[in-house]
PQR file with spaces between the fields and no chain letter, atoms N, CA, C, O and H, PARSE charges and radii, in Angstrom:
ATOM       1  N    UNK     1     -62.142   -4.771   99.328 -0.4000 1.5000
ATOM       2  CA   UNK     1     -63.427   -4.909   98.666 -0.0000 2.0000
ATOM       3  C    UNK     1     -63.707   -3.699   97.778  0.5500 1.7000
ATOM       4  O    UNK     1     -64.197   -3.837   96.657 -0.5500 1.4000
ATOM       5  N    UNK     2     -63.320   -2.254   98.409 -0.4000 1.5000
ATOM       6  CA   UNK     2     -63.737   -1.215   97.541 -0.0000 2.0000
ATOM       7  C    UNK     2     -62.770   -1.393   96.098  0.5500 1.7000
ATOM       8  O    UNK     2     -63.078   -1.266   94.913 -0.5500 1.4000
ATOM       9  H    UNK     2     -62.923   -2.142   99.320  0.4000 1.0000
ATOM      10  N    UNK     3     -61.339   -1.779   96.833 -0.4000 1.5000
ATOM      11  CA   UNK     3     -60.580   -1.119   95.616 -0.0000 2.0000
ATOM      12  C    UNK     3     -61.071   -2.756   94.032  0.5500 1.7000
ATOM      13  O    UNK     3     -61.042   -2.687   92.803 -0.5500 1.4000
ATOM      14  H    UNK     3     -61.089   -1.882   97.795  0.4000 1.0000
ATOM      15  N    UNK     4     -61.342   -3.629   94.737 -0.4000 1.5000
ATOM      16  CA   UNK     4     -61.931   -4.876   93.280 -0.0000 2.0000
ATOM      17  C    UNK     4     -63.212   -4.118   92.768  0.5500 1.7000
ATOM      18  O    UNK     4     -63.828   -4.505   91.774 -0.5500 1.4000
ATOM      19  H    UNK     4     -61.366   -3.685   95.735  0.4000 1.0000
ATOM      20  N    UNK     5     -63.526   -3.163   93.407 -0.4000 1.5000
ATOM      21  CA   UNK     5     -65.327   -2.475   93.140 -0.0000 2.0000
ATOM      22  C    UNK     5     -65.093   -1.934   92.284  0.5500 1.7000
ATOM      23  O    UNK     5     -65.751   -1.990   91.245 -0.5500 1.4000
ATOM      24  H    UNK     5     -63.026   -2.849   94.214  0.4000 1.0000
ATOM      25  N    UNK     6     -63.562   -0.890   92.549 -0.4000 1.5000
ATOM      26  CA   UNK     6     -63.278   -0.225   91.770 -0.0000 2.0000
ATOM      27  C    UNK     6     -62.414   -0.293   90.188  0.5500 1.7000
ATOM      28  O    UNK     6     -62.279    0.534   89.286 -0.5500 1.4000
ATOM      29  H    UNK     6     -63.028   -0.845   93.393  0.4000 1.0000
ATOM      30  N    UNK     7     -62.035   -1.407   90.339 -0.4000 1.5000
ATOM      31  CA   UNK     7     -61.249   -1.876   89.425 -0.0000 2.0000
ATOM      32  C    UNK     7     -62.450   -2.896   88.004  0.5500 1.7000
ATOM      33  O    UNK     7     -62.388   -2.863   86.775 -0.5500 1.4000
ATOM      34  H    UNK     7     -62.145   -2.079   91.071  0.4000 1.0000
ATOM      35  N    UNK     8     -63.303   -3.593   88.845 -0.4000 1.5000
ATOM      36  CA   UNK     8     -64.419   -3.754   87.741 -0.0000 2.0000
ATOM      37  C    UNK     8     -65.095   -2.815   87.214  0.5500 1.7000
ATOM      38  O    UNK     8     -65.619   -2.876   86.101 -0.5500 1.4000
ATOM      39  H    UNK     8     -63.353   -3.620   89.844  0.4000 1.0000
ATOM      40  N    UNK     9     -65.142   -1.656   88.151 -0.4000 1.5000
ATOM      41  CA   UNK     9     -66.209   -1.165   87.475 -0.0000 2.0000
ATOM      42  C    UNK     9     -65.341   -0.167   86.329  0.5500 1.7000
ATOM      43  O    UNK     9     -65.806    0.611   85.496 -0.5500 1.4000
ATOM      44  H    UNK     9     -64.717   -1.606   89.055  0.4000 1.0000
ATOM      45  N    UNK    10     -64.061   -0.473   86.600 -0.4000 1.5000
ATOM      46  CA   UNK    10     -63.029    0.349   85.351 -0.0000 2.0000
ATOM      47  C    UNK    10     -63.139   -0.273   83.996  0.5500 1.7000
ATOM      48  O    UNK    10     -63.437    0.185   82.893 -0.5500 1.4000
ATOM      49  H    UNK    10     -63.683   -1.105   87.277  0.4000 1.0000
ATOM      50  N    UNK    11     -62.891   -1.154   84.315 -0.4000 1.5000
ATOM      51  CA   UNK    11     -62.703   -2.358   83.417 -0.0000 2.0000
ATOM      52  C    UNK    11     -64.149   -2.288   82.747  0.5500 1.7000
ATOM      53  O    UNK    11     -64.083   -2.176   81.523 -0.5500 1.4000
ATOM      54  H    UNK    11     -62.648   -1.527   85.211  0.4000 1.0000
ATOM      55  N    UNK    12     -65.341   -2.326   83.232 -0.4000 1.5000
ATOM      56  CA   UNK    12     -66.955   -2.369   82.656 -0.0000 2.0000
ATOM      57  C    UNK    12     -66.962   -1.248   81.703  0.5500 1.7000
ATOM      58  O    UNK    12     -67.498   -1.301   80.596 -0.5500 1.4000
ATOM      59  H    UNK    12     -65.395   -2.417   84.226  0.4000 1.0000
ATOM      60  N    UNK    13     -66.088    0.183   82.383 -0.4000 1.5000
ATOM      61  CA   UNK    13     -66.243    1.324   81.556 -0.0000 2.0000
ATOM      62  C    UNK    13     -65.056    1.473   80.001  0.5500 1.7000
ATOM      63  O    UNK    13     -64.939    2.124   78.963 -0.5500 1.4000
ATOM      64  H    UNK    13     -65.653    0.226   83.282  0.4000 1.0000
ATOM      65  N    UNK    14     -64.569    0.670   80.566 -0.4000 1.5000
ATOM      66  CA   UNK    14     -63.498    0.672   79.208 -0.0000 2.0000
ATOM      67  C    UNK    14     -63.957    0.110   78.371  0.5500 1.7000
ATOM      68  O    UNK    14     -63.884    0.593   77.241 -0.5500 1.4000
ATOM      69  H    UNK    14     -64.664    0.142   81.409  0.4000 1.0000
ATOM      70  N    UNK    15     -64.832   -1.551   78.658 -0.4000 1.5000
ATOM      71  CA   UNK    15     -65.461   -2.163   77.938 -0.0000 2.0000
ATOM      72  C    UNK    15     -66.695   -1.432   77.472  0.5500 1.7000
ATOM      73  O    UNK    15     -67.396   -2.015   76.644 -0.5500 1.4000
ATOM      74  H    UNK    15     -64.891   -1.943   79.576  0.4000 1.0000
ATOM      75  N    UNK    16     -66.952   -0.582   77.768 -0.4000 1.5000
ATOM      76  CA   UNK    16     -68.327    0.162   77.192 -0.0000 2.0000
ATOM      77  C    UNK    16     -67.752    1.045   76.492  0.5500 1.7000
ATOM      78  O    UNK    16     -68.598    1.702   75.885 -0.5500 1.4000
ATOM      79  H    UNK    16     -66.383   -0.108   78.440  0.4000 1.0000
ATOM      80  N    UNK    17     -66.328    1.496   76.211 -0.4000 1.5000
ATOM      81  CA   UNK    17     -65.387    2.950   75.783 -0.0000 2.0000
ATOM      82  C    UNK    17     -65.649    2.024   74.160  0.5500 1.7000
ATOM      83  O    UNK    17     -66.362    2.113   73.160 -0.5500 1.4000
ATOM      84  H    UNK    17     -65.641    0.962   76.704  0.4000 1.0000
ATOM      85  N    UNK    18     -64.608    1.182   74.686 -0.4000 1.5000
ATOM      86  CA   UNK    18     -64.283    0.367   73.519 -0.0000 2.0000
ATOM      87  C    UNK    18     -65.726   -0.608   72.445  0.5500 1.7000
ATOM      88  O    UNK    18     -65.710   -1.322   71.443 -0.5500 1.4000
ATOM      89  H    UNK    18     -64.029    1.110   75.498  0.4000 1.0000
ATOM      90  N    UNK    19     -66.186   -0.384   72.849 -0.4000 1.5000
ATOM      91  CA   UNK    19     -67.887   -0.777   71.918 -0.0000 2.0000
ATOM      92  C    UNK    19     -67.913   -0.046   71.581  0.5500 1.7000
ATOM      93  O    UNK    19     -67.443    0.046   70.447 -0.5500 1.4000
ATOM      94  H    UNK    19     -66.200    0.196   73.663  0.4000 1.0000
ATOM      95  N    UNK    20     -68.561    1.346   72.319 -0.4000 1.5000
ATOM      96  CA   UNK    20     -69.026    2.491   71.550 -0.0000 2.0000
ATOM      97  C    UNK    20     -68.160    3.057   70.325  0.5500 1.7000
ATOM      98  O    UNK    20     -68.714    3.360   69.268 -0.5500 1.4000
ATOM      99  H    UNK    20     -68.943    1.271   73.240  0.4000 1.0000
ATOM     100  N    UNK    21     -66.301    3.230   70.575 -0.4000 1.5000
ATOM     101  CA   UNK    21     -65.562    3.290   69.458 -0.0000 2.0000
ATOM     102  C    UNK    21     -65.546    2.486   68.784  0.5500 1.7000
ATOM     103  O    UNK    21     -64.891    2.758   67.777 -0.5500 1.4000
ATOM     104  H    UNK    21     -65.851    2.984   71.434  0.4000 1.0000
ATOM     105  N    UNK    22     -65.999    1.436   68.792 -0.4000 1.5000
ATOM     106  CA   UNK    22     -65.651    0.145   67.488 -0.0000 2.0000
ATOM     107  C    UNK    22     -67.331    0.403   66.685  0.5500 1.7000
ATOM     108  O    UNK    22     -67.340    0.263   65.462 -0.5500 1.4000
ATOM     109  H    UNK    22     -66.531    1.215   69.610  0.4000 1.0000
ATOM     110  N    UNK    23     -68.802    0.797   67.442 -0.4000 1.5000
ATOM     111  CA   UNK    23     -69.398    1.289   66.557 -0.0000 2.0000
ATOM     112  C    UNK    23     -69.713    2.254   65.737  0.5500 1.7000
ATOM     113  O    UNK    23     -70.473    2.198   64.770 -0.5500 1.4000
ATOM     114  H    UNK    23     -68.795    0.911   68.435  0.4000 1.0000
ATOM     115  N    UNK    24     -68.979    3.347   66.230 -0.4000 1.5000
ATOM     116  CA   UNK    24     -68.926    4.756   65.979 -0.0000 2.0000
ATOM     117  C    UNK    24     -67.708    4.550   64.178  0.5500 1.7000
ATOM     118  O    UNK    24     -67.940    5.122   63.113 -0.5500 1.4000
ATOM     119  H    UNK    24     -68.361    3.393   67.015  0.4000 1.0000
ATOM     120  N    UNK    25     -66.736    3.753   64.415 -0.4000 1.5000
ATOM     121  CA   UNK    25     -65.862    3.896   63.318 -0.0000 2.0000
ATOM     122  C    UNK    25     -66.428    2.668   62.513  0.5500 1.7000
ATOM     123  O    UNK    25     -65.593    2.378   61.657 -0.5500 1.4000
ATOM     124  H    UNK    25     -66.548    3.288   65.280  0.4000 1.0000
ATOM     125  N    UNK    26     -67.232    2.054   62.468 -0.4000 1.5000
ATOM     126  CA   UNK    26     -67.654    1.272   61.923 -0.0000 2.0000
ATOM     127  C    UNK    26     -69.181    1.688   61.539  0.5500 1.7000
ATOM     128  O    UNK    26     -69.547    1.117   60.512 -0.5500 1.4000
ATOM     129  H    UNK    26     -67.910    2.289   63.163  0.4000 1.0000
ATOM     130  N    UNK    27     -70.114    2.504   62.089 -0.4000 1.5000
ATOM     131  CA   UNK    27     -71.125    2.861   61.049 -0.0000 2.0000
ATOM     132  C    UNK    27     -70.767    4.190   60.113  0.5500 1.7000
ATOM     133  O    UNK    27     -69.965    5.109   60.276 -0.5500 1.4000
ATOM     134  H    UNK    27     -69.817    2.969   62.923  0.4000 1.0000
ATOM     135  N    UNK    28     -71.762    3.866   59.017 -0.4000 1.5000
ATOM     136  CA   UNK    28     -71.130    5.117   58.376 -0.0000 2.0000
ATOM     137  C    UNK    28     -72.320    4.946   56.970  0.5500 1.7000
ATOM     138  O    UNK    28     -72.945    3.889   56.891 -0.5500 1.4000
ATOM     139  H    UNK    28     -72.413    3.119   58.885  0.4000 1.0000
ATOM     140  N    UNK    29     -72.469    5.662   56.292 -0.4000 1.5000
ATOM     141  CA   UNK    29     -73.633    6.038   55.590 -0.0000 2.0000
ATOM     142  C    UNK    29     -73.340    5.607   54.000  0.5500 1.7000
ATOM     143  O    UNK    29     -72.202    5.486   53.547 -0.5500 1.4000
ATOM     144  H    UNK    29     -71.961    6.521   56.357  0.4000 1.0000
ATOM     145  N    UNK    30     -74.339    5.434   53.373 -0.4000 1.5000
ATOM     146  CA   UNK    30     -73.999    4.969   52.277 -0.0000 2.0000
ATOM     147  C    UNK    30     -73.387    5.970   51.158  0.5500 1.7000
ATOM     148  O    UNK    30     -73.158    7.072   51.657 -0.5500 1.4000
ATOM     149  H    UNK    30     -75.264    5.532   53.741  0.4000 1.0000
ATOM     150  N    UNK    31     -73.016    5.880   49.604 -0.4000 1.5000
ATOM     151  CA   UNK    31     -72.325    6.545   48.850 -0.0000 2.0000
ATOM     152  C    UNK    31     -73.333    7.548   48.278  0.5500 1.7000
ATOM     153  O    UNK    31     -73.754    7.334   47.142 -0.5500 1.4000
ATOM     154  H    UNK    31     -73.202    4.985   49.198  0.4000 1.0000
ATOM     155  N    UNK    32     -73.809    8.744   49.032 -0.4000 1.5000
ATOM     156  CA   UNK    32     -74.787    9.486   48.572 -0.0000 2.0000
ATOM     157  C    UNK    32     -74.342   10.577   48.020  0.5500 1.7000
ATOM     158  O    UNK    32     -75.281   11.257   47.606 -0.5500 1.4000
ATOM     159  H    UNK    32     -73.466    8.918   49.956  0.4000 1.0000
ATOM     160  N    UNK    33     -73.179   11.106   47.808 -0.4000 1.5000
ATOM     161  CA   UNK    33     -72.545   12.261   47.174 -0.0000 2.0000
ATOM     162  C    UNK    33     -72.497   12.039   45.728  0.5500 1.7000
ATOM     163  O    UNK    33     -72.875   12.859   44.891 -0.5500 1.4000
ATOM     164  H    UNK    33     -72.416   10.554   48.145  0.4000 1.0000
ATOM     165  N    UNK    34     -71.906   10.637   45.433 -0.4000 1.5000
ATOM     166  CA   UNK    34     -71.638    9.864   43.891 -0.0000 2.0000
ATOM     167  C    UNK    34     -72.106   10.783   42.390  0.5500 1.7000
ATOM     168  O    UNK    34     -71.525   11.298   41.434 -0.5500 1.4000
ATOM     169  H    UNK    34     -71.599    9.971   46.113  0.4000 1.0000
ATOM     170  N    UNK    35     -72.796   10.697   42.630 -0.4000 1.5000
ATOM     171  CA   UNK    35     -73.214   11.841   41.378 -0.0000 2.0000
ATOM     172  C    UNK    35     -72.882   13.152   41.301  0.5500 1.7000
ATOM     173  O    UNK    35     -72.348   13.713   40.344 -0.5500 1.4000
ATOM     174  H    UNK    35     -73.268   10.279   43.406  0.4000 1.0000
ATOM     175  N    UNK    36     -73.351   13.819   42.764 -0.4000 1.5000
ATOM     176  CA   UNK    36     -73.023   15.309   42.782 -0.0000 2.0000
ATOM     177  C    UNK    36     -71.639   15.249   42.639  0.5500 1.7000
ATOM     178  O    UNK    36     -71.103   16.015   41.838 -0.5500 1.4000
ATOM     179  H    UNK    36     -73.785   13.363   43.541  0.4000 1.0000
ATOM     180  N    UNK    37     -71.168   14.693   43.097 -0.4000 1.5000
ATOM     181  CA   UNK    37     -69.222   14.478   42.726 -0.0000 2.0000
ATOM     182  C    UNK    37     -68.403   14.595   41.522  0.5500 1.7000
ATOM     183  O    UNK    37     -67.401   15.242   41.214 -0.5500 1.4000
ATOM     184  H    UNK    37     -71.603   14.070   43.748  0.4000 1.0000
ATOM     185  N    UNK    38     -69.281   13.625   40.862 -0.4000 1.5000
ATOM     186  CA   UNK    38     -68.765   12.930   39.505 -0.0000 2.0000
ATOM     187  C    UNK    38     -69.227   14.642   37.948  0.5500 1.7000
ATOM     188  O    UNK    38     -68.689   14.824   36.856 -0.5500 1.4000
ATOM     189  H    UNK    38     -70.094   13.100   41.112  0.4000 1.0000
ATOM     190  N    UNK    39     -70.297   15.420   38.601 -0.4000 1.5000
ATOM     191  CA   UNK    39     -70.917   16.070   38.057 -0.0000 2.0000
ATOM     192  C    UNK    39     -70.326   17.534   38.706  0.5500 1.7000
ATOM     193  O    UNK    39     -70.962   18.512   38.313 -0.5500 1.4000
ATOM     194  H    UNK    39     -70.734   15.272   39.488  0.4000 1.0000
ATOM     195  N    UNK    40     -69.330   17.793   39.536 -0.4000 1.5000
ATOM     196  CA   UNK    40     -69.182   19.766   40.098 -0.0000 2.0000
ATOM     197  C    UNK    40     -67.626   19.206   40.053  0.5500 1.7000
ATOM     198  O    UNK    40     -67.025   20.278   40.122 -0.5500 1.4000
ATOM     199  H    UNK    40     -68.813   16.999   39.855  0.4000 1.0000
ATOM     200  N    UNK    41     -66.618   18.200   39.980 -0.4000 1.5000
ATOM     201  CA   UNK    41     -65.356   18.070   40.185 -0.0000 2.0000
ATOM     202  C    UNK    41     -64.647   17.072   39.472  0.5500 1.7000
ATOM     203  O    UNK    41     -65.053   15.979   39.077 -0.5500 1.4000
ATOM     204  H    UNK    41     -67.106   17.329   39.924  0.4000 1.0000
ATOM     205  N    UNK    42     -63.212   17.748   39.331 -0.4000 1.5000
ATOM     206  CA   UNK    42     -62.564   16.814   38.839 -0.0000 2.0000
ATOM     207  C    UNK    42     -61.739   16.357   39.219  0.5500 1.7000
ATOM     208  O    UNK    42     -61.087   16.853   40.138 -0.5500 1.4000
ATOM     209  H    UNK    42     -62.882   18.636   39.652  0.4000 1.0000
ATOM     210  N    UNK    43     -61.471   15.307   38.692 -0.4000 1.5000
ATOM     211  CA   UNK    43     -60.755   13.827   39.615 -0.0000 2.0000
ATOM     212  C    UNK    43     -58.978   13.950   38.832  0.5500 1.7000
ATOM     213  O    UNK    43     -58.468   13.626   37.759 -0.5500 1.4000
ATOM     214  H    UNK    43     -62.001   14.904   37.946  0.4000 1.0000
ATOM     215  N    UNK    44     -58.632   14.454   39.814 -0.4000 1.5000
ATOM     216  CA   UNK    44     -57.276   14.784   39.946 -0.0000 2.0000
ATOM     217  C    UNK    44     -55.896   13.545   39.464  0.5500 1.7000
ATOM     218  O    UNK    44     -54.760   13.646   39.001 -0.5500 1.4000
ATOM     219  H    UNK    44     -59.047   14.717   40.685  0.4000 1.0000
ATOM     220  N    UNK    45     -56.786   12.441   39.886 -0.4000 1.5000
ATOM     221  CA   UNK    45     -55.840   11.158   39.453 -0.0000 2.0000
ATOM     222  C    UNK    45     -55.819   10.851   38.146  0.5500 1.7000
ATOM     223  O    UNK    45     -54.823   10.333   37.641 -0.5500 1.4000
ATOM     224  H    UNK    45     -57.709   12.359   40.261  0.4000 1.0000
ATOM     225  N    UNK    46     -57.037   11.167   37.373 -0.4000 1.5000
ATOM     226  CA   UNK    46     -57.148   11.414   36.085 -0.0000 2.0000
ATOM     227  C    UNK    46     -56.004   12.174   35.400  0.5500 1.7000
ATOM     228  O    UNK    46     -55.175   11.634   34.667 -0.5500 1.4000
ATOM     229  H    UNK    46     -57.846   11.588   37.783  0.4000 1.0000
ATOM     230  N    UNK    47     -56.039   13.546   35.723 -0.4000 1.5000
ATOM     231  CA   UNK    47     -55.496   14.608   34.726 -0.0000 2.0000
ATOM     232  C    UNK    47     -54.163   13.613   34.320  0.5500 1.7000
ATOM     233  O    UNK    47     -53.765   12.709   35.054 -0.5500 1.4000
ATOM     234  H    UNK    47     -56.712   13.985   36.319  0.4000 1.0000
ATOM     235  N    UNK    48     -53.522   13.985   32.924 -0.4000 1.5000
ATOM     236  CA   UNK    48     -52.595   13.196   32.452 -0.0000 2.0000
ATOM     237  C    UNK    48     -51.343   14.364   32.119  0.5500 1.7000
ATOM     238  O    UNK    48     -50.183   14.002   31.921 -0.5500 1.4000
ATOM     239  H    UNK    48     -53.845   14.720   32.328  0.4000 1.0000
ATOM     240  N    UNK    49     -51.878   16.185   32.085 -0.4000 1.5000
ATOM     241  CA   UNK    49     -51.134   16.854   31.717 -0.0000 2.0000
ATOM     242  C    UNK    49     -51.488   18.038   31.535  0.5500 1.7000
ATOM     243  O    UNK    49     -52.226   18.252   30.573 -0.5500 1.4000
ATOM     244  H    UNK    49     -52.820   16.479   32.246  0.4000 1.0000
ATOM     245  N    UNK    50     -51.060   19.206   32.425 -0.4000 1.5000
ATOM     246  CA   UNK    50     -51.750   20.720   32.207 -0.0000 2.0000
ATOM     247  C    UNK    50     -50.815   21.673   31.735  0.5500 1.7000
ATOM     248  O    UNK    50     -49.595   21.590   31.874 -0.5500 1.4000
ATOM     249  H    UNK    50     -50.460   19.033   33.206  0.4000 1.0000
ATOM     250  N    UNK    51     -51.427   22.565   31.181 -0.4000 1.5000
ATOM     251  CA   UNK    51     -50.666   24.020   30.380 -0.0000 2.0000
ATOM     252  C    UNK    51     -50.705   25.249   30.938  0.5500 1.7000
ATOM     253  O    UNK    51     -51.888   25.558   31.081 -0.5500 1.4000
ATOM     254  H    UNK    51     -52.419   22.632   31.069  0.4000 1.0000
ATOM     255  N    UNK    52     -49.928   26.163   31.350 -0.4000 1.5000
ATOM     256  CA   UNK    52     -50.363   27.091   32.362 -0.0000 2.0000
ATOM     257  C    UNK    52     -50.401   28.155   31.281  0.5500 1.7000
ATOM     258  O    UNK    52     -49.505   28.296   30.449 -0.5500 1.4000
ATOM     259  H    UNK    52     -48.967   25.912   31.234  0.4000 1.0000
ATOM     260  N    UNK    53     -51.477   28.879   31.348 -0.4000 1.5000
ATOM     261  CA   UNK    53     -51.750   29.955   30.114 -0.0000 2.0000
ATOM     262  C    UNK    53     -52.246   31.634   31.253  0.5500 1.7000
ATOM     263  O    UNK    53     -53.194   31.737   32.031 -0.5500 1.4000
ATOM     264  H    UNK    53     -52.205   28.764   32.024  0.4000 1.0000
ATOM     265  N    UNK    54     -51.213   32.654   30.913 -0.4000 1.5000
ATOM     266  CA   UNK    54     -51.411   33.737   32.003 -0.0000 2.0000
ATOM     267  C    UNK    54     -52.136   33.251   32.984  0.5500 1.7000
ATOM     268  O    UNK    54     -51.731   32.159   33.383 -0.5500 1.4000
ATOM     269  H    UNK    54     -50.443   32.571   30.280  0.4000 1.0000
ATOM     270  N    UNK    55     -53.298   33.778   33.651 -0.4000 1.5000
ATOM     271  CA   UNK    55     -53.882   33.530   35.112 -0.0000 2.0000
ATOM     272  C    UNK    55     -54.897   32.104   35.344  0.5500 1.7000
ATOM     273  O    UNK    55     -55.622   31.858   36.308 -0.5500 1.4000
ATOM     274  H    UNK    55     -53.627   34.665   33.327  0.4000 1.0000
ATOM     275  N    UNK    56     -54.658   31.268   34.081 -0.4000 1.5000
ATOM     276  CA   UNK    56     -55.391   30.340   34.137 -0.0000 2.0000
ATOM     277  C    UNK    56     -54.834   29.028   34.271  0.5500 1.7000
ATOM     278  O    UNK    56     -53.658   28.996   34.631 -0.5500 1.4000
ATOM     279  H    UNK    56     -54.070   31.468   33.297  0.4000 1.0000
ATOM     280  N    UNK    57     -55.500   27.773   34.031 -0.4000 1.5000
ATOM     281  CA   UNK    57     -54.979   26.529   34.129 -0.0000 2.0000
ATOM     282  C    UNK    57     -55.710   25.813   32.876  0.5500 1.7000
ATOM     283  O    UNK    57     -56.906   25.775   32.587 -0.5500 1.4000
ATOM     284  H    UNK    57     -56.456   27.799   33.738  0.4000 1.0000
ATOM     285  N    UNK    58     -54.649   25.293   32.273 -0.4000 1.5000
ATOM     286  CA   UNK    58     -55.563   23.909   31.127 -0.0000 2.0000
ATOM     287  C    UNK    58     -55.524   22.720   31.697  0.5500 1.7000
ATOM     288  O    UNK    58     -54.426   22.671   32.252 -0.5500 1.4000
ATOM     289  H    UNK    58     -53.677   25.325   32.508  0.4000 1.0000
ATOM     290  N    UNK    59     -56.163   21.613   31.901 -0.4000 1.5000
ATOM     291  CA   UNK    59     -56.109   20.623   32.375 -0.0000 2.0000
ATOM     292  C    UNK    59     -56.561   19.478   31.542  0.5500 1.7000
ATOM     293  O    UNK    59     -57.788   19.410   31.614 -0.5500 1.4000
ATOM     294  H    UNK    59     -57.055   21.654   31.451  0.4000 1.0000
ATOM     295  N    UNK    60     -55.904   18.257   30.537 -0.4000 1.5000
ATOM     296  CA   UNK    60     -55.735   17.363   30.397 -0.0000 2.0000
ATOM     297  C    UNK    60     -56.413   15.893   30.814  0.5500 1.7000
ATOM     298  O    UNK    60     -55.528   15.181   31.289 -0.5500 1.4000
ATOM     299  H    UNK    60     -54.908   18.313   30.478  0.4000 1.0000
ATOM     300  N    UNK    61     -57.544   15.304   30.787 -0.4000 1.5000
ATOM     301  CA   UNK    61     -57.784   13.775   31.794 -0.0000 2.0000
ATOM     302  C    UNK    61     -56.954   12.891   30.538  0.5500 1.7000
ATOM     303  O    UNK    61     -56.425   13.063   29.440 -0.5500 1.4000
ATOM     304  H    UNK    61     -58.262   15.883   30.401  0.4000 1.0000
ATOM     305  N    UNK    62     -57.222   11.943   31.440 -0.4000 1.5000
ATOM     306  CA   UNK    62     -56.607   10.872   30.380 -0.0000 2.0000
ATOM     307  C    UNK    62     -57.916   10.163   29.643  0.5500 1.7000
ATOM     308  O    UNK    62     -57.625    9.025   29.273 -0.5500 1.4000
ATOM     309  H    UNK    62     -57.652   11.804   32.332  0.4000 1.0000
ATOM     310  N    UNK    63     -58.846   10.422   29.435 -0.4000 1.5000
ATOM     311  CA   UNK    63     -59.982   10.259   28.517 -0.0000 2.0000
ATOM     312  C    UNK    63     -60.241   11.068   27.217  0.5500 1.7000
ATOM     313  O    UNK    63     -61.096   10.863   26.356 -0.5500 1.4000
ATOM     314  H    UNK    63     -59.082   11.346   29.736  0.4000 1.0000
ATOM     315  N    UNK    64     -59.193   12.140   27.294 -0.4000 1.5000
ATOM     316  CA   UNK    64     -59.728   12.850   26.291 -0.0000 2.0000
ATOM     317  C    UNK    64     -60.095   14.105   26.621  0.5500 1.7000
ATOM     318  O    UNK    64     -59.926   15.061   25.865 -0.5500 1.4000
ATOM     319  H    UNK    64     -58.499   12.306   27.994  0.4000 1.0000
ATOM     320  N    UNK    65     -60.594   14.178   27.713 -0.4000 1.5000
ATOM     321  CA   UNK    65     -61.447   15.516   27.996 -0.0000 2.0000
ATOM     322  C    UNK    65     -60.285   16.515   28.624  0.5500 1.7000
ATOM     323  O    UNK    65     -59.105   16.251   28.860 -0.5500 1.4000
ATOM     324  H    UNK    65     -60.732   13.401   28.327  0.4000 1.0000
ATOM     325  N    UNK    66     -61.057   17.821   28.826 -0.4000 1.5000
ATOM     326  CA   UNK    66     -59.911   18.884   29.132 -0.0000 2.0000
ATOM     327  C    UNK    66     -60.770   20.344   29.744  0.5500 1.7000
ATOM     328  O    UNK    66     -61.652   21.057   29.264 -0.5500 1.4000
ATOM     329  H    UNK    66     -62.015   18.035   28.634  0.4000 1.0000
ATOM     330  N    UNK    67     -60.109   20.349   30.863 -0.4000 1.5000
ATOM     331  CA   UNK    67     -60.472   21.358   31.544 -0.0000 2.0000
ATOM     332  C    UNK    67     -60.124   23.204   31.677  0.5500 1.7000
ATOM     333  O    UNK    67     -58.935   23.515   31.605 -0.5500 1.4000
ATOM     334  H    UNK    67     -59.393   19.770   31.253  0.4000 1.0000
ATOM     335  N    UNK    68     -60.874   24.026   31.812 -0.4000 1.5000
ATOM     336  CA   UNK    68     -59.902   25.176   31.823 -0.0000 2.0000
ATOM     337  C    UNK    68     -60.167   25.638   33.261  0.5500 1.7000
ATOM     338  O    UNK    68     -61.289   25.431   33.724 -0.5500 1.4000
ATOM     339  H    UNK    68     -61.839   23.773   31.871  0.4000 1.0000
ATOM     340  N    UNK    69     -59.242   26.240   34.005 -0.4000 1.5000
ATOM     341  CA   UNK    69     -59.322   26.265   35.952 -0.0000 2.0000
ATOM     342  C    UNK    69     -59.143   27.829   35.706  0.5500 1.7000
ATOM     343  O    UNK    69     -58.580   28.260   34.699 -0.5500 1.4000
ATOM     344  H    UNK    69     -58.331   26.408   33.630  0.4000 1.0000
ATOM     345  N    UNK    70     -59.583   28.511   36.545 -0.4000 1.5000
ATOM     346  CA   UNK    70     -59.134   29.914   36.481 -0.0000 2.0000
ATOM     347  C    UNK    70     -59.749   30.504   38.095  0.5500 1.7000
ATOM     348  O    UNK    70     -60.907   30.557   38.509 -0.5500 1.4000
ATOM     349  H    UNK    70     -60.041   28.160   37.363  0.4000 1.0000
ATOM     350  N    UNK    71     -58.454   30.896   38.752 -0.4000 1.5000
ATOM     351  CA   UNK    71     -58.435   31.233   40.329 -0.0000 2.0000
ATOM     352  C    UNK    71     -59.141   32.219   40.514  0.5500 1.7000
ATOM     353  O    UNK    71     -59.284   32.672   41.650 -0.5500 1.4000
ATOM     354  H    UNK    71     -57.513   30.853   38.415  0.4000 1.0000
């Protein structure tokens, strides 16, 4: 009798493990960075081609535009 006591009530806790992880990786907040993003960084998949000039970086998008990086 103890050890079926014990075995549901394993089983109840796994089933409560496994909810809580399936809501935990499943909520998640909406796209609130989007702007600040698009506006302090650049999007790396873009660049099409950079120039390394002494301690700096030129950087290339494929739009046209062009960055200068300096460490």
């Amino acid at each position: 009798m103890k050890r079926t006591l014990k075995s549901i009530g394993a089983i109840i806790i796994m089933g409560i493990m496994l909810t809580c992880a399936y809501l935990v990786g499943t909520a998640h907040t909406g796209d609130t960075m989007a702007e600040k993003w698009k506006d302090n960084y650049v999007d790396m998949r873009t660049v099409a081609e950079f120039t390394v000039v002494g301690d700096g970086l030129y950087l290339y998008c494929n739009d046209g535009s062009g960055y200068y990086w300096e460490p």
